[in-house]
Structure formats: C-alpha cells, structure tokens
KEVEXFI-687373 format. One line per field, with one value per residue (C-alpha): residue number from 0; residue in one letter; x, y, z. Coordinates in pm, 1 decimal, decimal comma, always signed. Example, Ala and Ser with C-alpha at 12.3 -4.5 7.8 and 13.67 -1.06 7.14 Angstrom:
<pts>
seq <- 0 / 1
type <- A / S
X <- +1230,0 / +1367,0
Y <- -450,0 / -106,0
Z <- +780,0 / +714,0
</pts>
This chain:
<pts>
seq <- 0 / 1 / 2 / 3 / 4 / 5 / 6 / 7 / 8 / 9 / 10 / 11 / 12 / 13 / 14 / 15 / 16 / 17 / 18 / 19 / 20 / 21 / 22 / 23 / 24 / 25 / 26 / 27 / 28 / 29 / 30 / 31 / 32 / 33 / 34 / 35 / 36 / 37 / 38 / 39 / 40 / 41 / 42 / 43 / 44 / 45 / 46 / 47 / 48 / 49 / 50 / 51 / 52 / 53 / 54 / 55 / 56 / 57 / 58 / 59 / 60 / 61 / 62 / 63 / 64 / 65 / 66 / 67 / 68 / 69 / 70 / 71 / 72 / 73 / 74 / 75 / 76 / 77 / 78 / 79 / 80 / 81 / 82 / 83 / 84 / 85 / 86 / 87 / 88 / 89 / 90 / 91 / 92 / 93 / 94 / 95 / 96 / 97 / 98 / 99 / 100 / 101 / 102 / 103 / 104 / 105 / 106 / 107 / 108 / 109 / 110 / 111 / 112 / 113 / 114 / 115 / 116 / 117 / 118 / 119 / 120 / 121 / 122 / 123 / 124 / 125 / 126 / 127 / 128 / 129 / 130 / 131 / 132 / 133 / 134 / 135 / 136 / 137 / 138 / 139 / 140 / 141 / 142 / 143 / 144 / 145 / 146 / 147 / 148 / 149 / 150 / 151 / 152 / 153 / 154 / 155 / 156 / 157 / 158 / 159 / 160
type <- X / X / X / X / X / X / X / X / X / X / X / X / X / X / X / X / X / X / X / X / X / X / X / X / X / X / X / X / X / X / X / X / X / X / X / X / X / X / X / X / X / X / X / X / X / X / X / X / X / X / X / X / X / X / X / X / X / X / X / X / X / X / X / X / X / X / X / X / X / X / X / X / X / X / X / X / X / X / X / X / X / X / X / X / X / X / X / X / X / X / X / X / X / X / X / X / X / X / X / X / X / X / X / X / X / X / X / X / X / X / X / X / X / X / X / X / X / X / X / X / X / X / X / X / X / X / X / X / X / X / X / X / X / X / X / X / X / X / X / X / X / X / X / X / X / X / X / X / X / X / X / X / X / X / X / X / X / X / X / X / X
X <- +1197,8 / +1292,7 / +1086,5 / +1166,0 / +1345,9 / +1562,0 / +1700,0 / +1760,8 / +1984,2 / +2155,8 / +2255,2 / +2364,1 / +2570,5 / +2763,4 / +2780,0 / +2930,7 / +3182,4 / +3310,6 / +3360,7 / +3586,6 / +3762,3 / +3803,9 / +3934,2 / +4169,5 / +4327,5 / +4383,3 / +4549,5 / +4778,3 / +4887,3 / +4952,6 / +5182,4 / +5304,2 / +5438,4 / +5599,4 / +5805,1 / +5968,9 / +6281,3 / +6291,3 / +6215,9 / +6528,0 / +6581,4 / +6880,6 / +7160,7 / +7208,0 / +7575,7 / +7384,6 / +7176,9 / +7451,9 / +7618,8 / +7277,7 / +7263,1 / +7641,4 / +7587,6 / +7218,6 / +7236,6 / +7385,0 / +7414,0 / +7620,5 / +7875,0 / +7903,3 / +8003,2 / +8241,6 / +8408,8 / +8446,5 / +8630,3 / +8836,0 / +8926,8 / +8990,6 / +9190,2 / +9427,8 / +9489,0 / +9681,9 / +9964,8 / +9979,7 / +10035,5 / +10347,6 / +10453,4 / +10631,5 / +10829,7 / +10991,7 / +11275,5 / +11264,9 / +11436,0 / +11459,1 / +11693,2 / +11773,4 / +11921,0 / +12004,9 / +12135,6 / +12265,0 / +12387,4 / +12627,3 / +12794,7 / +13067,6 / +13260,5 / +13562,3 / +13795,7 / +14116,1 / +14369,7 / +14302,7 / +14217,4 / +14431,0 / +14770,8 / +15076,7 / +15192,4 / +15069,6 / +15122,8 / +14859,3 / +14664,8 / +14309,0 / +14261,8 / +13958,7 / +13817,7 / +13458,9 / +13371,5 / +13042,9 / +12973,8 / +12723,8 / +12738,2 / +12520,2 / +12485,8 / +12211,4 / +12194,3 / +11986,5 / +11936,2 / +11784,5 / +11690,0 / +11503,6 / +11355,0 / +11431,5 / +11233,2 / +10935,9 / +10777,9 / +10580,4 / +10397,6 / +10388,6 / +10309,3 / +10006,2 / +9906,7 / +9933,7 / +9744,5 / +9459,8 / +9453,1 / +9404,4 / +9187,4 / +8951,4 / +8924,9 / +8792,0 / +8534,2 / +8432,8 / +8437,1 / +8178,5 / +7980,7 / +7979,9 / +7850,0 / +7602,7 / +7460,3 / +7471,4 / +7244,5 / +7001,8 / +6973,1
Y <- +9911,4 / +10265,7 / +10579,9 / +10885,8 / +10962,8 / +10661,4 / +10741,6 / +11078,3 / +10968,9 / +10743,1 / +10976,1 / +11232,6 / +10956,4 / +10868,0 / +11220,0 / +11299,7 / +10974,3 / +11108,3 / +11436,7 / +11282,4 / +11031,5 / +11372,9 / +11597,6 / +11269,8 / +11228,9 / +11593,4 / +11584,5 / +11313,7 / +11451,4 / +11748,3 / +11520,1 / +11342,4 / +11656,9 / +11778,3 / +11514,5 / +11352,5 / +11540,8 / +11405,6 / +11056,0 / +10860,5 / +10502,6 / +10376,0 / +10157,6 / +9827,2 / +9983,9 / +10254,9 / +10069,6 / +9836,8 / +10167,0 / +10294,8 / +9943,8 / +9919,0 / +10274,5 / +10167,9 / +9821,2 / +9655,8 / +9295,2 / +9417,0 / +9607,8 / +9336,2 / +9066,0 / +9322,6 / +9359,5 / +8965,7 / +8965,3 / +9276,0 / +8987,3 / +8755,4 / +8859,6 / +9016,1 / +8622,7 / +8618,0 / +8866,6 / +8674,3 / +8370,3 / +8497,2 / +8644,2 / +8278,5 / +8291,7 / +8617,5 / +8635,4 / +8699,5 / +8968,5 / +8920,3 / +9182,3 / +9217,5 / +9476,2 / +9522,2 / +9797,1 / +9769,3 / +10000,6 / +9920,3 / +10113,8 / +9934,0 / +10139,8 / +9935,8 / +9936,0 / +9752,0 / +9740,6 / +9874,9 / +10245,4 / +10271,3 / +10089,1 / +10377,2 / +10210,7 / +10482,5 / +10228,8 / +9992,5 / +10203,0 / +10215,4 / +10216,4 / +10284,6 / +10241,6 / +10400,5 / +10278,0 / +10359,3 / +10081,6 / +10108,3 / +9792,9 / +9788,9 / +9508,2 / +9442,6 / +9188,3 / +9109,6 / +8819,4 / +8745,0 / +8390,6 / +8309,3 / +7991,8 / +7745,0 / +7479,1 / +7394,9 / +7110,7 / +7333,0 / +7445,5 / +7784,1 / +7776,2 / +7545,5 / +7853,4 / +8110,2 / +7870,5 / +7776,4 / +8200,6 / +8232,8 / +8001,9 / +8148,4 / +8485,0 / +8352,9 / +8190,2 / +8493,1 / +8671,5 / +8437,3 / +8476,9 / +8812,5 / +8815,6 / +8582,7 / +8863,1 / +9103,1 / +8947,7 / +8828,6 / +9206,8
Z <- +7937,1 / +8072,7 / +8025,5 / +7925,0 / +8272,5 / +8292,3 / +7952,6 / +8029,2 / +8301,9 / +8081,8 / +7880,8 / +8096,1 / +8231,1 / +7944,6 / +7815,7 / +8204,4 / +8161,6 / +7807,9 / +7971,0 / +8210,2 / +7995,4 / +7740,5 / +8073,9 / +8169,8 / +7855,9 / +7802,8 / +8114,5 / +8018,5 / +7712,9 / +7867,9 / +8105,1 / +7854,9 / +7683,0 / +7990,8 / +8158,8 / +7899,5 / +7921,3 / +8316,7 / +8268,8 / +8160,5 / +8112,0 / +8313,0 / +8196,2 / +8319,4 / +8465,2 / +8556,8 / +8752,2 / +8927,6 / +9014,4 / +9177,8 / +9398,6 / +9511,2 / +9666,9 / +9841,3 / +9884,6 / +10209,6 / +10084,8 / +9766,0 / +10019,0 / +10283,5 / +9944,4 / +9852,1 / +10173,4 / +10239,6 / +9852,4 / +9985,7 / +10294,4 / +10126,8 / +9854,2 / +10112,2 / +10193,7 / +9851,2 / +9963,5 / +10347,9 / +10111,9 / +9946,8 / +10296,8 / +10302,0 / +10000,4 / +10125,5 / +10383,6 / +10773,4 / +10932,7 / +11321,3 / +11567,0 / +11906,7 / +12100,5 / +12513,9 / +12682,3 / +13083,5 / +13365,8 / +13625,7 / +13894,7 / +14084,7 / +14382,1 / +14572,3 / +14815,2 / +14868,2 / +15129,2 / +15478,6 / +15542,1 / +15886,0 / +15726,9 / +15750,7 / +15427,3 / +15156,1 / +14846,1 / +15008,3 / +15192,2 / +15127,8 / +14704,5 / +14540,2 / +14254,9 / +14069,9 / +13718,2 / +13574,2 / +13255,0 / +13025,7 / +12796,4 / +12497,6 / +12205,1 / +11904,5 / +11658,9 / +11320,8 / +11182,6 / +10844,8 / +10691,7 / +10377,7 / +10333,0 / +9989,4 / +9999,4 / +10259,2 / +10050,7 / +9828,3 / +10123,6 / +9993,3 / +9675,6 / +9742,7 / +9965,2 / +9751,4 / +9450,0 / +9764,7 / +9822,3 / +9457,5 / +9410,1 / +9705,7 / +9553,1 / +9226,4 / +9433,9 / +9601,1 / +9272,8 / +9134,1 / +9449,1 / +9419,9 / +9064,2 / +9125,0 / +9453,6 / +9133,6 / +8924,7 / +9238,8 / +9303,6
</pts>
C-alpha cells in the first residue's frame, strides 16, 4: 500500500500528464486550424505527372518507346521510292604541235594547238519497288506490333511506381 507520499506523487503525476496531453492537443488544434489550406490531396494524374518529372526509370521506358516507335516510319522507308544521283566534273589541258618548226613551208610549218576542256555530267536515278514478297509490310506490322509492346511495358513501370 502507499502512504501519504507515494500518493501524492501519483497524483501530481497524472495531474502533470493531463497537463501535457491538454498543452498537446491544444497545440494540434491549433495546427489543425492552420494548415489545412496547404495540405492538398493529389490526383492520381497529378501524381503520375509528379513521377515522370523525378523518376529515372519512368524516363529511360519512355525513351526506349520514343526508339522504338521511330522503327515504324524506317519500316515504311521500303514502300517508298529511291532516288540515287551522280555527278563528275574533269579538267584537261592539252597543248600540241604538228609539223616541224624549221620547215620554210609556212602552211606546214610548226601548228599549234591549246584547248582547255572542262567536261561535266550528272545523273539521277529513281526506282520504286512493287512487290518484294510482302517483305515490307510484315515490317511495318512487326514495327507496329513492337510499339504496342513497349506501350504495355511502359504502363505496367507506371503502376509499379
């Protein structure tokens, strides 16, 4: 049993706790009052937003769709035509001399001729392909088909983060 002392202490004990628990609540109220108009729950887009612009796994998926749906337009690349061109361009300098420079004959004496030529010549060329065995269209359907893929990869990185 306690004396007179030990419930004295007791009591200024629990009296000290309830002070505190009062001065603590109080104080939380008062918080409570205050911050409301800070505190905000987010969105779930909200929050997706927030993780693209933080989160390095989210970028790096988005970047390998970005790849790999550029395959799609390298795909139809074949179905378009080629256009192929050439072009040369040359320099020649040709000096001669006929006949022999000492002759007294003026018609055959000595002749010579300069000519400075500067041939030139370009060419284009342009095919388009008709039929390669469906070769590309099952590329384009196989680049198509990829992206999708990625897309559901991509979604499924969303929801793990």
């Amino acid at each position: 049993m306690l004396g007179v002392e030990g419930r004295r202490a007791m009591t200024s004990c629990a009296i000290a706790s309830r002070r505190l628990r009062s001065g603590a609540m109080a104080l939380f109220a008062l918080a409570a009052v205050l911050l409301p108009a800070s505190v905000q729950a987010e969105t779930m887009a909200q929050a997706l937003s927030d993780a693209y612009l933080v989160n390095p796994v989210l970028n790096a998926e988005r970047a390998r769709l970005r790849a790999i749906d550029e395959q799609v337009a390298f795909a139809k690349s074949g179905l378009r035509p080629f256009v192929s061109g050439t072009a040369d361009t040359n320099y020649t300098n040709q000096n001669s001399t006929t006949g022999t420079p000492g002759a007294l004959d003026f018609g055959a004496a000595g002749l010579t001729s300069d000519g400075v030529n500067h041939p030139h010549g370009y060419g284009v060329q342009l095919s388009q392909p008709l039929f390669e065995g469906f070769r590309n269209l099952n590329a384009i359907r196989q680049a198509k088909a990829e992206v999708q893929a990625q897309r559901e990869l991509l979604r499924a990185v969303e929801q793990t983060t």
